[in-house]
C-alpha positions in Angstrom: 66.2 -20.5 14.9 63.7 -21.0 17.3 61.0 -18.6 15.5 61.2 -21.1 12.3 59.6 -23.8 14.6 56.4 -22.1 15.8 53.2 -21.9 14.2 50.7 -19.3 14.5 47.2 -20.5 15.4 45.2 -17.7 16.9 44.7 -14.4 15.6 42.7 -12.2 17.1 41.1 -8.7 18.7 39.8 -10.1 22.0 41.5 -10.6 25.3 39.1 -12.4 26.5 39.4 -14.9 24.0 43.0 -15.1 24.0 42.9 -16.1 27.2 40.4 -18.8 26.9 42.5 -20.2 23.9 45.6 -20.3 26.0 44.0 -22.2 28.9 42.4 -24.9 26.0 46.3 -25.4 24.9 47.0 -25.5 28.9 44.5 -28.0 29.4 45.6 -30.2 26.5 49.4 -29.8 27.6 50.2 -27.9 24.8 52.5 -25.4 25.1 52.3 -21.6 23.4 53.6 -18.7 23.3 51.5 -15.6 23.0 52.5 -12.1 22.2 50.1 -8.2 22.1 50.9 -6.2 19.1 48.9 -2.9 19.5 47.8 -1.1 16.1 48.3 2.1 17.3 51.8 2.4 18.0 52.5 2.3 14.6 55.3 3.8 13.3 54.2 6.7 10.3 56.5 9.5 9.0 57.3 11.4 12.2 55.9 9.6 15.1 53.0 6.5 15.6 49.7 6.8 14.1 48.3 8.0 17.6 50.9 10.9 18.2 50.4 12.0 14.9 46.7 12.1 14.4 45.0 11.2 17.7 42.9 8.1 18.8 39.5 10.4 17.2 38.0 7.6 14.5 39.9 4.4 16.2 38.0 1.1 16.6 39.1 0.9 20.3 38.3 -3.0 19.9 40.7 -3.2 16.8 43.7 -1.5 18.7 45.3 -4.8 20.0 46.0 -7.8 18.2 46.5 -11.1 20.1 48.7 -13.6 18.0 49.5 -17.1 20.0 52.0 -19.8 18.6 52.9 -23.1 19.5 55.6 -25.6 18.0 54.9 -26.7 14.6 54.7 -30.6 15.6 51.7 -29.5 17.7 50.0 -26.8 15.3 46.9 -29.4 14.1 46.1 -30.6 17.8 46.1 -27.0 18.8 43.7 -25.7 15.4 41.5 -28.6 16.6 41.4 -27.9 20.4 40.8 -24.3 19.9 38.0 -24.5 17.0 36.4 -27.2 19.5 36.8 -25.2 22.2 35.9 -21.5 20.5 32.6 -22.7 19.1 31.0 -24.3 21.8 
């Protein structure tokens, strides 16, 4: 029940990044939740896309994905924080 209530509000390939987004929630008293989703584990056929073909051809910047959520009541603060804080 308590997935329904979160919003996703960064997306992204960049650690560094994700961690800058999750100190402008911090610093706006926003609370999120952030989770790593790496590409490359991937479940295909017999095994993940790395056991079965290698890493040769991977995009080792495009291996990890860096999703952060925070409740739905906050979602617009946190879009506007984050865009504020991103492009400057």
């Amino acid at each position: 029940m308590i997935f329904f209530n979160k919003e996703e509000v960064y997306v992204g390939y960049s650690m560094e990044e994700c961690s800058k987004v999750r100190r402008i929630l911090k610093s706006k008293n926003i609370k999120c939740t952030y989770k790593v989703i790496d590409l490359s584990d991937r479940w295909l056929g017999q095994g993940t896309t790395r056991g079965n073909f290698g890493s040769f051809g991977m995009n080792k910047n495009y291996e990890k994905q860096y999703v952060v959520s925070v409740k739905k009541k906050d979602a617009e603060n946190a879009k506007y924080y984050i865009h504020s804080g991103l492009s400057s």
